[in-house]
Structure formats: structure tokens, C-alpha cells
N, C-alpha and C positions, 0 to 999 in steps of 0.2 A: 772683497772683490766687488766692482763694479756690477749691476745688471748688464748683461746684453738686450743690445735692442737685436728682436729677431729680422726684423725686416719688413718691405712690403709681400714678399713673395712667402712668407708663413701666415700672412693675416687671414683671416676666416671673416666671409660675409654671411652675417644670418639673415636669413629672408625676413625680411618687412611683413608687416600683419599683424595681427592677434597670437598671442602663444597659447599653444594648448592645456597648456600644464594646469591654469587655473578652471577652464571646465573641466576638465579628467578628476582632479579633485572634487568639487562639485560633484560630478558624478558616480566617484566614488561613496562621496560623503551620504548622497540621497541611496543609492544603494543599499549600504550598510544600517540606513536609517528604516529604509520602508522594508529592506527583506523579511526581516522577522515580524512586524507585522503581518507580511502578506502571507507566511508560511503557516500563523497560526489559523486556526480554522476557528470557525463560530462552532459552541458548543454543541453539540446534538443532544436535547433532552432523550433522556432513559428510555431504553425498550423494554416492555415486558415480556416476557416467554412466549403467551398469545400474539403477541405483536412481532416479534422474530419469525416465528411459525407462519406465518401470515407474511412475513418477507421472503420467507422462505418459498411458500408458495409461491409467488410473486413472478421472483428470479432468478432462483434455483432450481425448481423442477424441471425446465428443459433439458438441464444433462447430467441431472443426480436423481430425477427421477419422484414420485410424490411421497413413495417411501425414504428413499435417498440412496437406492441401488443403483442407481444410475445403468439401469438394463434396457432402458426404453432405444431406439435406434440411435436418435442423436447423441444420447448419455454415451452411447459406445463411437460414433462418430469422432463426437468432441472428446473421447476419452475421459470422460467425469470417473470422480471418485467415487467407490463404493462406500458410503457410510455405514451400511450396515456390517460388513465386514472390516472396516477400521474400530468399527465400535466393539466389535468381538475381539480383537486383535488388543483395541487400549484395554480392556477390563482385565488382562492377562500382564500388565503392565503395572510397575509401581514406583514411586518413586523416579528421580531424575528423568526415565525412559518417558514416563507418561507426562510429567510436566516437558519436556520437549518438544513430545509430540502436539500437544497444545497448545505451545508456542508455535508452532510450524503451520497449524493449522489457521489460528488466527492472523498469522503472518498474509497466507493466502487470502484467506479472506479479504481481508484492508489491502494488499497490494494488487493481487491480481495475480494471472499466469501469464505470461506471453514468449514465451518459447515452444515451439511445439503444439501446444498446445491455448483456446483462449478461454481466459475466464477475467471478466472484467476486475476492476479494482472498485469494492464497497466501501473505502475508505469516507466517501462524503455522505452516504447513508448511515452508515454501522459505526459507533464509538468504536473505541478499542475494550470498554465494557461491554456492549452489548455482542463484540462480537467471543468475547469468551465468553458469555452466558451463552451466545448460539451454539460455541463449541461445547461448551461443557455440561450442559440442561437438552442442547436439541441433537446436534449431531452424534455427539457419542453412546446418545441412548435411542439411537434408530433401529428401529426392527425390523429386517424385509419381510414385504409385504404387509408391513402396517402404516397408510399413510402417516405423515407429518403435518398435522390439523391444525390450527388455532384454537 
């Protein structure tokens, strides 16, 4: 069978100009190329325990406090975590429960809080080493009433 001719009253005019299809490629292509570049971050050289402790002071004491009770007004303002009694709480802990909690905690760290409550995200200061040496050397082993020194 024959084609049919459809007609003039089926014909479709496309607009005159440049098509977009080949910048949207283009931009997809540059996208895909620089994202992961931009997402990795420049290495943080290693912190030491003194040098955490000392971040710690820094910009944490506002509302975890110098021990890490986080009792002082703002601590209870801002709602900060008591470390001393999370510390008492992991030592009671073994297995799975405590490597969680660990997980959960450095999570915080590097991301932040922003619901409710605010605590920045240390993700461009603190490796994700240094921030389990913070949890696991500094926070877990806070004593209230004993500051968190360098």
C-alpha cells in the first residue's frame, strides 16, 4: 500500500533558532564531569587527641560545656548532649549497640543538627578520622566535672 500524504493541515512548524538539545547535553556532560570533582573535598591532614581537645574547646564548649555536660545555660538552651552521661551510658554497651552509637555520633558531628535543635556541621574541619578519634578517645571518656583540656 501506498503512503498517504497527510496533508497541509497535519504539518507541524518548529520554531526557527538554535535547538536546545545540544547545550542541555553540554550541560549535562559538564555536570557529570565537575560534580565529583567538586564533591571531593581536599584532604584534612590528621588531628591529634591534643589538637581535638583544643577544637573541642574551641567550638564545642558553648553548649556541651568545658567538661561536656552541657549544664551551663546555653548547653540547656541549645539542648547540647550530655557527654558525660552518654559516656556512662556507652561503657554499659557492647558490641553492635556501641559501634552504633558511634556511628551516630560521628554522623552528628560531620553533618550537623538542624531540626529543633542547632549544631553546625564540622564536616570541613574534622575528617571522618578525626572525628571518631573525638568520639572514641575524647567524648566517650568525659567525666563531669572534669574539664576536656589539650
Amino acid at each position: 500500500m501506498p503512503p498517504t500524504d497527510p496533508g497541509p493541515a497535519s504539518t507541524q512548524v518548529l520554531p526557527s533558532g538554535p535547538r536546545p538539545w545540544p547545550l542541555l547535553r553540554l550541560a549535562l556532560l559538564c555536570t557529570l564531569v565537575v560534580l565529583p570533582v567538586a564533591a571531593e573535598a581536599p584532604a584534612l591532614p590528621p588531628k591529634s587527641v591534643p589538637e581535638l581537645k583544643a577544637f573541642f574547646q574551641q567550638n564545642c564548649t558553648r553548649c556541651h560545656g568545658l567538661d561536656g555536660s552541657a549544664k551551663s545555660p546555653e548547653g540547656k538552651r541549645l539542648g547540647g548532649l550530655d557527654f558525660t552521661r552518654a559516656a556512662q551510658d556507652f561503657r554499659t554497651l557492647s558490641g553492635p549497640a556501641s559501634e552504633r552509637e558511634i556511628r551516630t555520633m560521628i554522623r552528628t558531628i560531620r553533618r550537623g543538627i538542624f531540626f529543633g535543635r542547632s549544631m553546625p556541621s564540622w564536616k570541613d574541619q574534622l575528617s571522618l578520622e578525626d572525628a571518631t578519634i573525638m568520639v572514641k578517645e575524647i567524648l566517650l571518656k568525659a567525666e563531669a566535672g572534669r574539664a576536656i583540656e589539650p
